[in-house]
C-alpha positions as a LaTeX table, in Angstrom:
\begin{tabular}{lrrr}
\hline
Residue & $x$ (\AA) & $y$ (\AA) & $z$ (\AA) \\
\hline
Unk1 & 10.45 & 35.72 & 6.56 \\
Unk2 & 10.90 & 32.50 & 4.85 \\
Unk3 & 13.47 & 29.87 & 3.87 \\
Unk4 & 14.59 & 29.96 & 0.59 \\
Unk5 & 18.04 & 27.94 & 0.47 \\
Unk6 & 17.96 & 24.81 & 2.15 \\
Unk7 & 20.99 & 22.53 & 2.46 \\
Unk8 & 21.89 & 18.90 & 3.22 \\
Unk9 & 24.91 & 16.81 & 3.53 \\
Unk10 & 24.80 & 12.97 & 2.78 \\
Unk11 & 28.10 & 10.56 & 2.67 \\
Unk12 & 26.34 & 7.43 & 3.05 \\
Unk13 & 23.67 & 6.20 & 0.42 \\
Unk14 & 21.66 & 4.17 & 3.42 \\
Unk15 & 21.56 & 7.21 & 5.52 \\
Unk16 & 20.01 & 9.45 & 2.76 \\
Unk17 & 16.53 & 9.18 & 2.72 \\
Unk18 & 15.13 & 11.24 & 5.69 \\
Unk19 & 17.38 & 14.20 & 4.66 \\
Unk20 & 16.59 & 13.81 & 1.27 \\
Unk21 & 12.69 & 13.56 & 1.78 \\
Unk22 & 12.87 & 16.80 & 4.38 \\
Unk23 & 14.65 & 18.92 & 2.30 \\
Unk24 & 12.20 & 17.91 & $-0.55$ \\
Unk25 & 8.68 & 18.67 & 1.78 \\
Unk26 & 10.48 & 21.74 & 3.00 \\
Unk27 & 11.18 & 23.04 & $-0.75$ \\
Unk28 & 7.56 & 22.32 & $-2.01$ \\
Unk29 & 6.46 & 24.03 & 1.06 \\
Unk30 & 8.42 & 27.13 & 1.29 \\
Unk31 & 8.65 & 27.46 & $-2.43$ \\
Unk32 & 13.10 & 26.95 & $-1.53$ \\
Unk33 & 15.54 & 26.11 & $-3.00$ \\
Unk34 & 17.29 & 22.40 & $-2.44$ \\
Unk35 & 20.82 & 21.89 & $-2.10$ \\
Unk36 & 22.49 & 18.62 & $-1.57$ \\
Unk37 & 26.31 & 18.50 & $-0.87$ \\
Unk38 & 27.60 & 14.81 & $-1.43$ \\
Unk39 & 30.71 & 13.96 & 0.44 \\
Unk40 & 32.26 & 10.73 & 0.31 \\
Unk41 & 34.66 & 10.70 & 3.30 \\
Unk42 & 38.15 & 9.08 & 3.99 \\
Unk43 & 38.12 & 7.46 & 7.34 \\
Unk44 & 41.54 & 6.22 & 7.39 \\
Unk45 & 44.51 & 7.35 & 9.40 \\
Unk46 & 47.07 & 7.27 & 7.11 \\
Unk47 & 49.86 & 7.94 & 9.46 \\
Unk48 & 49.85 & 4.46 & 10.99 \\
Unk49 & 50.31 & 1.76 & 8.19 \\
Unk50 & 53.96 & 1.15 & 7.54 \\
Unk51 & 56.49 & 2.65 & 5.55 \\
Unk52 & 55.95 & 2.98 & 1.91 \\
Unk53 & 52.26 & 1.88 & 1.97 \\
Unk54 & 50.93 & 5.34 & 2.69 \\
Unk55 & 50.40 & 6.45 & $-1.28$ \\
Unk56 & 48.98 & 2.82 & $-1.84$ \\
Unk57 & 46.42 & 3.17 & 0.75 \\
Unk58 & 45.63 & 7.16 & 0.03 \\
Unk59 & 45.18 & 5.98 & $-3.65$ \\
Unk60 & 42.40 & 3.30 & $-2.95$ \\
Unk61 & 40.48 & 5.06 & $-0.10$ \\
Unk62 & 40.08 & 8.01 & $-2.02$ \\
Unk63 & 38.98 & 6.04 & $-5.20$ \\
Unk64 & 36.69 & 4.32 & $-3.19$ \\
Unk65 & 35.33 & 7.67 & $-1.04$ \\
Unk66 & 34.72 & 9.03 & $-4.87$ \\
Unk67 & 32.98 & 5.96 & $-5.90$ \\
Unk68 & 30.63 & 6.30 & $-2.54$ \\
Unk69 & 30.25 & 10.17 & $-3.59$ \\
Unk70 & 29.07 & 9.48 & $-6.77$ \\
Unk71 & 26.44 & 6.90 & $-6.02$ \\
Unk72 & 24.54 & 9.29 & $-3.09$ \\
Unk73 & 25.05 & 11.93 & $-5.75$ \\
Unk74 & 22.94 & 10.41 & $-8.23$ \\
Unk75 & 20.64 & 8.93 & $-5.26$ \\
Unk76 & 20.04 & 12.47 & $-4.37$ \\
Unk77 & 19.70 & 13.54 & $-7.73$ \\
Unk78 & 16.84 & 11.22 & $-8.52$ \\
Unk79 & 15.18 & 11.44 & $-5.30$ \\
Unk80 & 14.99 & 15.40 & $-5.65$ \\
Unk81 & 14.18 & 15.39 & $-9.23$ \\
Unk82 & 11.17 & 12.66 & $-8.49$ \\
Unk83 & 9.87 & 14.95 & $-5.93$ \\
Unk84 & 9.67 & 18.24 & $-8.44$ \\
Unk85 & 11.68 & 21.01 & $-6.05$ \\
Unk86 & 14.10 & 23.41 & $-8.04$ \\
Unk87 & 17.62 & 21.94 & $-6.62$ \\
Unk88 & 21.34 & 21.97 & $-7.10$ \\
Unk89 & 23.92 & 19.11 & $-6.07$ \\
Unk90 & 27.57 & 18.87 & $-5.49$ \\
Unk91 & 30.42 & 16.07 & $-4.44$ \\
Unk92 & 33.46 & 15.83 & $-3.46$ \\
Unk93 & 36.15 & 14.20 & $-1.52$ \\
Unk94 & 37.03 & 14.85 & 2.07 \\
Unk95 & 39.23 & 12.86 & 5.15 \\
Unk96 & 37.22 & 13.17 & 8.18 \\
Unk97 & 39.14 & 15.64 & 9.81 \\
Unk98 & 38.85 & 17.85 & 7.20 \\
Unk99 & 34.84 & 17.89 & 6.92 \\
Unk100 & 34.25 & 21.45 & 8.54 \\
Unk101 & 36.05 & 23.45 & 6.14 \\
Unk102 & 33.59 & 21.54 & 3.45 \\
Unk103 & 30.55 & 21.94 & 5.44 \\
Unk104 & 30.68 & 25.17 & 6.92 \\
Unk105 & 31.65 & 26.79 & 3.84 \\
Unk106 & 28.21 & 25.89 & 2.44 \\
Unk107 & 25.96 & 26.08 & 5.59 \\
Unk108 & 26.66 & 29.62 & 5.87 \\
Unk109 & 25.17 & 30.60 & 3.22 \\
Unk110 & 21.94 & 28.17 & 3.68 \\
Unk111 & 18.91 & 29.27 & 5.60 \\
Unk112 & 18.31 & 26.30 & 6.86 \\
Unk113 & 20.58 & 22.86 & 6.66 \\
Unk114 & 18.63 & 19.50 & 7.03 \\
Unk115 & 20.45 & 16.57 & 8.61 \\
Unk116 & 19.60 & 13.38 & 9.59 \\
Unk117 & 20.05 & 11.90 & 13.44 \\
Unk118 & 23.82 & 11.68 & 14.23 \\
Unk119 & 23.62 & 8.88 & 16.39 \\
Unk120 & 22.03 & 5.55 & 16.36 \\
Unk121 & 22.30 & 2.22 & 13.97 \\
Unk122 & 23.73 & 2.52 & 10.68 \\
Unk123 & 25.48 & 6.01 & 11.85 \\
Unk124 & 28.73 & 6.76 & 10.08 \\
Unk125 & 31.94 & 8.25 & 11.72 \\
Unk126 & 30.94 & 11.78 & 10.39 \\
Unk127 & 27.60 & 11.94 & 11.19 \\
Unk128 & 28.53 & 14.05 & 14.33 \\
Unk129 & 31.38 & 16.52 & 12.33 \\
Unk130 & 29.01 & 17.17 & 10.40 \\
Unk131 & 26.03 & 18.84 & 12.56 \\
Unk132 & 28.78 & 20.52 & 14.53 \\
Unk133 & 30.05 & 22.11 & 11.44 \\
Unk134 & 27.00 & 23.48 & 10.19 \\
Unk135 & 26.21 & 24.80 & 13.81 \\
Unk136 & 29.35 & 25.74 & 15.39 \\
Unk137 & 31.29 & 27.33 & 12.00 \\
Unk138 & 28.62 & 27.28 & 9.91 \\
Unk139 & 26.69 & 29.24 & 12.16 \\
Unk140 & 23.39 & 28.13 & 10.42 \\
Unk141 & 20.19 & 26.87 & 12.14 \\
Unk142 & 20.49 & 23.14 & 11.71 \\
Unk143 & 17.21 & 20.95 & 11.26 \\
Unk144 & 18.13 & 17.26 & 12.60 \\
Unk145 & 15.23 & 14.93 & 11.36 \\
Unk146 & 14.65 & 11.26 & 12.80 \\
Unk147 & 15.25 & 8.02 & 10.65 \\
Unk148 & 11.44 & 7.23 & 10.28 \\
Unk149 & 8.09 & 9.33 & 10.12 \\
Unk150 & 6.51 & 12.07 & 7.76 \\
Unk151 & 8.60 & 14.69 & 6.85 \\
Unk152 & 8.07 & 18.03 & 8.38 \\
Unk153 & 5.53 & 20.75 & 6.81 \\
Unk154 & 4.03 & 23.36 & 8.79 \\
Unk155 & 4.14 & 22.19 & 12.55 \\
Unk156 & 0.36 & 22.59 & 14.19 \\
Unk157 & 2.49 & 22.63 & 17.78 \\
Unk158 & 6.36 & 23.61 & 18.47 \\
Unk159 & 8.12 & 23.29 & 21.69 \\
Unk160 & 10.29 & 26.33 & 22.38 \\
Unk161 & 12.81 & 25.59 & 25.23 \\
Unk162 & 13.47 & 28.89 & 26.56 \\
Unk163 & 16.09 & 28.92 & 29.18 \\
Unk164 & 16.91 & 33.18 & 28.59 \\
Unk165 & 20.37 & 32.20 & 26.53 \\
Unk166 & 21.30 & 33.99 & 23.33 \\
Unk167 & 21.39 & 30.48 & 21.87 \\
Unk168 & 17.78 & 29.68 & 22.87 \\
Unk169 & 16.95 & 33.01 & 21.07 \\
Unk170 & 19.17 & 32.69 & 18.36 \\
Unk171 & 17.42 & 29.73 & 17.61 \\
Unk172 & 14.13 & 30.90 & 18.15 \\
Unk173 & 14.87 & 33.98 & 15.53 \\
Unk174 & 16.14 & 31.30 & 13.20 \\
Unk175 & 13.07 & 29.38 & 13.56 \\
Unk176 & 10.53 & 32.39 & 13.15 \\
Unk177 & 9.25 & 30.61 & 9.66 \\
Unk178 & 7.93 & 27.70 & 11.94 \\
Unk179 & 6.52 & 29.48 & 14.35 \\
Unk180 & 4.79 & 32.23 & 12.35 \\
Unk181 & 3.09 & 29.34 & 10.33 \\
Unk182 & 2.39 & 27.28 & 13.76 \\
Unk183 & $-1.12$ & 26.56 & 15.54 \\
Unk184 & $-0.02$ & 27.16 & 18.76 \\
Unk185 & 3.81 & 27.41 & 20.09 \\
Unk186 & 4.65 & 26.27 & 23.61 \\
Unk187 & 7.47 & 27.93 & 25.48 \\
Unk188 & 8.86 & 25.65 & 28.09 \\
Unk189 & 10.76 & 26.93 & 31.08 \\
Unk190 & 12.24 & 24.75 & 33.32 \\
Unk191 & 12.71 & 25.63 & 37.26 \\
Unk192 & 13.14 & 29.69 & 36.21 \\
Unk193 & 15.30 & 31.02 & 38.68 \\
Unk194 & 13.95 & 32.31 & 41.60 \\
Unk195 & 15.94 & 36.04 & 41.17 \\
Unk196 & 16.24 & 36.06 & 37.75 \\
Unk197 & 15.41 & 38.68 & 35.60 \\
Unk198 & 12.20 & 36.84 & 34.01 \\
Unk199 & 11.54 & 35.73 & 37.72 \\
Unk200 & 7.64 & 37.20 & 37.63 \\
Unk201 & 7.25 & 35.93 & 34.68 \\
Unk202 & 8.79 & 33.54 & 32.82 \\
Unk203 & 8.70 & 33.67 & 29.29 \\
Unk204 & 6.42 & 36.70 & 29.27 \\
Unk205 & 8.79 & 38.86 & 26.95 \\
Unk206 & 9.50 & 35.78 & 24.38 \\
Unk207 & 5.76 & 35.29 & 24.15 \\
Unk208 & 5.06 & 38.85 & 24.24 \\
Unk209 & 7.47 & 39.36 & 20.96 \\
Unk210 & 6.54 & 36.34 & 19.14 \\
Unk211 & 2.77 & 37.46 & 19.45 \\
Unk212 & 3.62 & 40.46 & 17.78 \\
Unk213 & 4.99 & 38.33 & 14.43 \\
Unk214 & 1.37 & 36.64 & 14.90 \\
Unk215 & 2.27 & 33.65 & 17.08 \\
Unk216 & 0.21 & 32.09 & 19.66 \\
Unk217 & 1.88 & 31.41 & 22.57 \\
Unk218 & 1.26 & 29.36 & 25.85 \\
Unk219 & 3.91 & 29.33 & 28.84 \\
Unk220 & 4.37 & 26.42 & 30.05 \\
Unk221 & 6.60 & 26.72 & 33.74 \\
Unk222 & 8.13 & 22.81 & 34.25 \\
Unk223 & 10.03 & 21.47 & 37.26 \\
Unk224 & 12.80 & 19.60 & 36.53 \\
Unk225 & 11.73 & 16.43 & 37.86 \\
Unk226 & 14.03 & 14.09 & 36.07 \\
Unk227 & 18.28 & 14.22 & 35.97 \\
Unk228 & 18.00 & 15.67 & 32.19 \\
Unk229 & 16.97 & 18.37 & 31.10 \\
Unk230 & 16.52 & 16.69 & 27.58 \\
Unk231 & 14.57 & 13.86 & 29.10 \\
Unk232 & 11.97 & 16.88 & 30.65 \\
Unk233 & 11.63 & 18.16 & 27.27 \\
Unk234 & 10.75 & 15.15 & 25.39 \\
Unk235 & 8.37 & 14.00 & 27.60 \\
Unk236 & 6.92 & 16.97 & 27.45 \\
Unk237 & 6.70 & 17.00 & 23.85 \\
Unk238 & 4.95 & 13.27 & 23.99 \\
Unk239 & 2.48 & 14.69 & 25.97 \\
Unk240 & 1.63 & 17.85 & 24.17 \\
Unk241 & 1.42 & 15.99 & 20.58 \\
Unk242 & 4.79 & 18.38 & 19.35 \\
Unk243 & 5.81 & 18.13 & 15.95 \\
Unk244 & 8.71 & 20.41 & 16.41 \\
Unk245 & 11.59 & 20.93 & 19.30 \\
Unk246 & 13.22 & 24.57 & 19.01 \\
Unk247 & 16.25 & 25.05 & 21.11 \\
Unk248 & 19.78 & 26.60 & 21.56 \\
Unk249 & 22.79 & 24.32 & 20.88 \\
Unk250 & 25.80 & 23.88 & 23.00 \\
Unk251 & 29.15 & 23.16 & 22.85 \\
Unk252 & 31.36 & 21.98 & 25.85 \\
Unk253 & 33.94 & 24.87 & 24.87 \\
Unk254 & 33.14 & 28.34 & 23.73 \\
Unk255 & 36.82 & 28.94 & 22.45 \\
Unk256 & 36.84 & 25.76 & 20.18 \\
Unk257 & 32.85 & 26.17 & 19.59 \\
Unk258 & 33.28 & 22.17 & 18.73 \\
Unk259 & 31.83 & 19.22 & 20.05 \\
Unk260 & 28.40 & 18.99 & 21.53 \\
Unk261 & 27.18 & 19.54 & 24.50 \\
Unk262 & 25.12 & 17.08 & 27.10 \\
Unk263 & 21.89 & 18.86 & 26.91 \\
Unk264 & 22.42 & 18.91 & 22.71 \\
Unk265 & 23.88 & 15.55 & 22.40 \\
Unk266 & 21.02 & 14.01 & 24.82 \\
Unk267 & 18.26 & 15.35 & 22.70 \\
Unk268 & 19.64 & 14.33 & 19.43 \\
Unk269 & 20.13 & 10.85 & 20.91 \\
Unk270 & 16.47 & 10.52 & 22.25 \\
Unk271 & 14.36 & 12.72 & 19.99 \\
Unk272 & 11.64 & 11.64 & 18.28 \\
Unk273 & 10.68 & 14.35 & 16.53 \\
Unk274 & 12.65 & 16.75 & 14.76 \\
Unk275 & 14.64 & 19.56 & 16.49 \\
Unk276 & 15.92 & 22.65 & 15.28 \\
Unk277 & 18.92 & 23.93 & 16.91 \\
Unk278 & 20.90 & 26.75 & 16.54 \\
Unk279 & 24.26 & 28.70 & 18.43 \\
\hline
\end{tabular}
């Protein structure tokens, strides 16, 4: 198993250059195929200006989100070509409510999609939409790389949170090209419960069927000494010298399978290492 069609999504030209230098390792390294869709976004509620200004305003913002398209287009274009990976990009126009039919419709058919952190300085509107798309409707595993450091490779050490949800192992499935390729691959449990099914021994069946695709595994049972869980996990990961976070990715409603959830939207906030997620 490998990934073969990797996907990003840029709408801001300062925002561009993890993504763009991710996607690029990851397409050298898998032997992939990069994708780049290049969005530029109309943030304005056109509803609220006055009478007979609407088609004035519409006219200008969208000239202006196609101007902003075009210029992370050819960013993207250059920065791909420059690093040598067979790739493919695309632009278009879309309001900000409207960015999930756009996204989704392309994450599904990526293996992986690579996104940059959606919170923190410089962070557009969007940014959020965005990773929610490609998780929730998408329903692709979604790579979210930091602002600074060396793009991901091969990880030597990934952190599997394993909590026995069908997101946790829908993202460890999804993540199998990692792991397989990994030095060693921690699985983290935190406080397992006490009549659970896994309750003599936790994470024995995840480590017993990764070992089987080749994986090395070590359990590692944590108690959840701090409020967040996502705060537990990264320290763990800063003391285990991680290069990768695996987990499952949550939404605050299953019927709208929108808007993410605390334990999702605290580790994107404080990560400092890339996580893959997937629902």
């Amino acid at each position: 198993m490998s990934y073969k069609s990797l996907l990003t999504v840029l709408t801001a030209a300062e925002t561009a250059a993890a993504p763009l230098a991710q996607i690029a390792a990851l397409a050298e390294e898998f032997g992939a195929h990069a994708d780049a869709l290049c969005l530029g976004v109309d943030r304005t509620q056109t509803g609220y200006y006055y009478a007979g200004a609407n088609a004035m305003v519409l006219q200008e913002t969208l000239a202006r989100a196609q101007e902003e398209a075009e210029a992370v287009q050819a960013g993207a274009e250059e920065a791909l070509q420059r690093a040598g990976v067979p790739f493919a990009t695309d632009s278009g126009v879309a309001q900000i409510a409207d960015l999930g039919r756009h996204v989704a419709r392309h994450a599904r058919f990526s293996d992986l999609v690579v996104l940059g952190k959606p919170y923190g300085k410089d962070k557009r509107a969007e940014a959020e939409p965005i990773v929610e798309s490609a998780l929730f409707e998408g329903r692709a595993p979604v790579l979210v790389v930091p602002d600074k450091g060396e793009p991901l490779r091969r990880p030597k050490t990934v952190l599997v949170a394993w909590n026995e949800s069908i997101e946790a192992m829908t993202a460890i499935r999804r993540s199998l090209p990692f792991l397989t390729g990994a030095d060693l691959v921690r699985i983290a449990v935190i406080d397992p419960p006490q009549h659970g099914p896994e309750r003599s021994d936790p994470g024995g069946m995840l480590a017993q069927m990764l070992s089987r695709h080749g994986v090395t595994c070590e359990i590692d049972v944590l108690s959840k000494t701090l409020t967040r869980v996502s705060d537990i996990l990264n320290r763990h990961a800063a003391d285990t010298a991680t290069d990768l976070i695996v987990m499952g990715a949550y939404g605050h409603s299953r019927f709208r399978e929108a808007i993410l959830g605390g334990a999702t939207r605290n580790m994107l906030e404080q990560a400092t290492v890339p996580v893959l997620m997937a629902h």
